[in-house]
N, C-alpha and C positions, 0 to 999 in steps of 0.2 A: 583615731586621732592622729592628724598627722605630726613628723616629730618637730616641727615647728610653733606647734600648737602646746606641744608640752614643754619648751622651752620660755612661752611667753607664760605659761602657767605659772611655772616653777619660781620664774622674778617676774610674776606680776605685782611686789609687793612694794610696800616706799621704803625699807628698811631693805636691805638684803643682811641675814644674821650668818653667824658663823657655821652654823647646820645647812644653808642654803649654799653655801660654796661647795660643800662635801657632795649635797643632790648635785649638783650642776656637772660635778665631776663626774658622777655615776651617772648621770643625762647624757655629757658627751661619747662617753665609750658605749653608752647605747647606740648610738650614732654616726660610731663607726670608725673613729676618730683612734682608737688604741687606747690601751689604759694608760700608756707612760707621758701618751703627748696630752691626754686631758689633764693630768696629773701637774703637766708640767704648764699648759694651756692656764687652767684656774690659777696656779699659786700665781704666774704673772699677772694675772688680771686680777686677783685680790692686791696684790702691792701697788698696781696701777691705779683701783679705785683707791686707794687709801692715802696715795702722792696726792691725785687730783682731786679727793673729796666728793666722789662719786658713792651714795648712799642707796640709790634706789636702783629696781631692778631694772628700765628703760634704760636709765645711761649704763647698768653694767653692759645691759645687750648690744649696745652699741659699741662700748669700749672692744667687748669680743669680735665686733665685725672688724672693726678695724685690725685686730691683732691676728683675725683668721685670713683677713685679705690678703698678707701678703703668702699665704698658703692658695688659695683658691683661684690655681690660675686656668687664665683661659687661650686658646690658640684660634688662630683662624686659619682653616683649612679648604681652597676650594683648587677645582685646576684652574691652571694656566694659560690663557688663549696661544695660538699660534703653535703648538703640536702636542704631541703625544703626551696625556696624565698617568700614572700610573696610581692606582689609589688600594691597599692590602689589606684587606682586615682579619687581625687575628685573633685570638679567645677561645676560653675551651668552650666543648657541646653545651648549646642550651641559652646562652647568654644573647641571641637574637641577630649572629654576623648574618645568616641568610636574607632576614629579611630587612636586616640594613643595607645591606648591598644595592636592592632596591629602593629602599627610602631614600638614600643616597644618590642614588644616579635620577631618580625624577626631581629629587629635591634640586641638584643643580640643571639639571637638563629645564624643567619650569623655569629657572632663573635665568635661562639663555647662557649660563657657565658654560657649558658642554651642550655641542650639536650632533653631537652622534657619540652614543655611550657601549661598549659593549660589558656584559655580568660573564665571567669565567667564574665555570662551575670547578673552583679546587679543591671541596671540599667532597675528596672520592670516598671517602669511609665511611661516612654517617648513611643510614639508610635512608632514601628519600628524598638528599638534601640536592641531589641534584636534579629529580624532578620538582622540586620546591623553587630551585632556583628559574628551572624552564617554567612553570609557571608565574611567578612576578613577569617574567620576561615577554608573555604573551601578552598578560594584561594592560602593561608599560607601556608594548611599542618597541622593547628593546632587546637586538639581539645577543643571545648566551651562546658562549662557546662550550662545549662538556665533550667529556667521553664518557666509557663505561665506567662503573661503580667498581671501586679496587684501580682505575687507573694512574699514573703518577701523575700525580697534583704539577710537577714540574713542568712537565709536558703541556698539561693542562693550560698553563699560562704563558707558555712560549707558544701554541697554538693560536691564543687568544691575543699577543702582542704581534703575531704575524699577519692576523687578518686584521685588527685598527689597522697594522700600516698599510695593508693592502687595500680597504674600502674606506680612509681617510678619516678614521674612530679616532675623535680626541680625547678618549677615555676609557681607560679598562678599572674593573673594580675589581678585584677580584675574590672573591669566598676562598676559605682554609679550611683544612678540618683543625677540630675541635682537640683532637686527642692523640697523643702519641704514646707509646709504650714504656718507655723511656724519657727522663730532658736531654740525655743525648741522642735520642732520636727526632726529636722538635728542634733541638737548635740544628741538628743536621741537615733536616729538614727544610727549615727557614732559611739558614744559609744558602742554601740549593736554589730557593727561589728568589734570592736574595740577586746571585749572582746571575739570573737567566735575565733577572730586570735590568740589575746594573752594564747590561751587552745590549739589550735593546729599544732603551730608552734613557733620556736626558735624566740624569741622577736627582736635579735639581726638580723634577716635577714626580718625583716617587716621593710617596706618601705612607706610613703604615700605621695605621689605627685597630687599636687594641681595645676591642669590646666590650667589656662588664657590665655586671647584673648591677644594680644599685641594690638589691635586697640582698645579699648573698655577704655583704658585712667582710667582715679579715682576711675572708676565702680571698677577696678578689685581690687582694695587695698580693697575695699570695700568686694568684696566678700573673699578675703584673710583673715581678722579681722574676718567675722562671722564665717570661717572655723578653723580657728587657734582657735577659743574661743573654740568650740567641739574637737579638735582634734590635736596633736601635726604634725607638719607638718615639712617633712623631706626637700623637694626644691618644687621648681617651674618647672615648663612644659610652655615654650612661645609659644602658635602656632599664627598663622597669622603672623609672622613674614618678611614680603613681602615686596610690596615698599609703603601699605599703613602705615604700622605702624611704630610708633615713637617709640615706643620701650622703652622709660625711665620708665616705669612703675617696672620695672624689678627692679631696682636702688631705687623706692619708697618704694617696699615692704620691701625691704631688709632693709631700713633705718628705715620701722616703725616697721615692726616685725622679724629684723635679719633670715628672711628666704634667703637661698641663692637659685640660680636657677639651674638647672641640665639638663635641653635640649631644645632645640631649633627648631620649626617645621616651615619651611619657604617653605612649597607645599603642594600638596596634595597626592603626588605619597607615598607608604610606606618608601621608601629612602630618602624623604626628612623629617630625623630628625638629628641633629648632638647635641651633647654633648655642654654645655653653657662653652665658652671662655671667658672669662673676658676683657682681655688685645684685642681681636680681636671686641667683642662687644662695647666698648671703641673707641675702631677708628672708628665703623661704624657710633655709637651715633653723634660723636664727627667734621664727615668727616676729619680723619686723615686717612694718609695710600694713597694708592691708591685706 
């Protein structure tokens, strides 16, 4: 069931009683939301229905969208025509940057965003991930820059920002790895490639999108905070987005560190990434809509 599904359950009633606020509350922090903000989430939205005389469970779900929208925000992220994109993704192992990197670059490359994209393979630790990434790359169309497995990720993409400019790429994406030893080794890290971008591209068209699992629940606020502390972070990337995940994580981050979310991966085909809806993610959270 998805958790939308158990939201319309829960106030599918004409009355909502004082036991259904309490489920509602133990519903949101299923959901991803944190215990303290659903805590604080319901008591407002009981005093709300209770100003406006909202009894049933329809207009509470409603009231909650309203009162979650101004959490649930969205960004629009694409490059820039007329030169060089820089677009970063970063996230720990497992959460799907590889093969966003690709769904990314056909997603705008299809849209005529981007006429020539290139994938920098930076993600030198993970095993495999840089032939993972030469493979999307064959399939695409699109050429990858990489070195060997163990090489510096910095290199990595100061490599990859020399040939855009040199064969006229309005796009580098580039993959990270996933793990560092340390967070002063990842914000070190980041920094590093922080500063190879900000030398050889327009500041204003660098991008850095921060990956997470949609099923991985508190973890990923989690890894949001240690990356935001390295790194200014432009939106979020939801993958897993499917019938296991509850999704309100999206809505936490955005409430603890005003990052808004910019795409949505709910498959595993290259096509399934779409652009983060607010008002559509809301009804799903929420099971409004059909």
């Amino acid at each position: 069931m998805r958790f939308g599904d158990k939201i319309r359950k829960l106030l599918g009633m004409e009355v909502v009683g004082d036991d259904d606020w309490d489920d509602l509350a133990d519903l949101l922090v299923e959901g991803d939301l944190g215990a303290a903000f659903s805590e604080e989430v319901v008591s407002e939205l009981k005093a709300s229905c209770a100003r406006s005389g909202v009894k049933n469970g329809d207009g509470a779900r409603r009231a909650l969208k309203a009162m979650l929208s101004g959490y649930a925000r969205s960004v629009s992220i694409a490059p820039t025509p007329g030169g060089l994109n820089v677009v970063m993704l970063l996230g720990v192992n497992g959460v799907g940057k590889t093969t966003t990197s690709a769904k990314l670059a056909k997603y705008w490359i299809d849209r005529g965003v981007s006429s020539k994209a290139i994938l920098a393979a930076g993600d030198t630790f993970r095993a495999a991930a840089i032939e993972q990434l030469r493979a999307h790359g064959e399939r695409l169309g699109v050429r990858v820059v990489a070195q060997e497995r163990g090489s510096d990720s910095g290199a990595v993409l100061y490599d990859a920002l020399d040939s855009a400019a040199a064969d006229g790429s309005d796009l580098v994406i580039a993959d990270t790895a996933g793990r560092m030893h340390t967070k002063q080794n990842l914000i070190k890290e980041l920094e590093k490639m922080d500063k190879i971008v900000a030398a050889k591209a327009d500041p204003s068209r660098y991008r850095r999108l921060l990956v997470v699992d949609a099923t991985t629940g508190q973890n990923a606020l989690r890894q949001a905070e240690a990356f935001a502390e390295a790194v200014r972070i432009d939106g979020l990337v939801l993958t897993k987005y499917d019938s296991s995940a509850r999704g309100g994580i999206a809505i936490a981050i955005a409430k603890r560190l005003g990052i808004p979310t910019a795409f949505v991966c709910d498959g595993e085909r290259y096509e399934d990434i779409r652009p983060f809806d607010a008002d559509t993610y809301l009804d799903e959270f929420l099971g409004l809509g059909s």
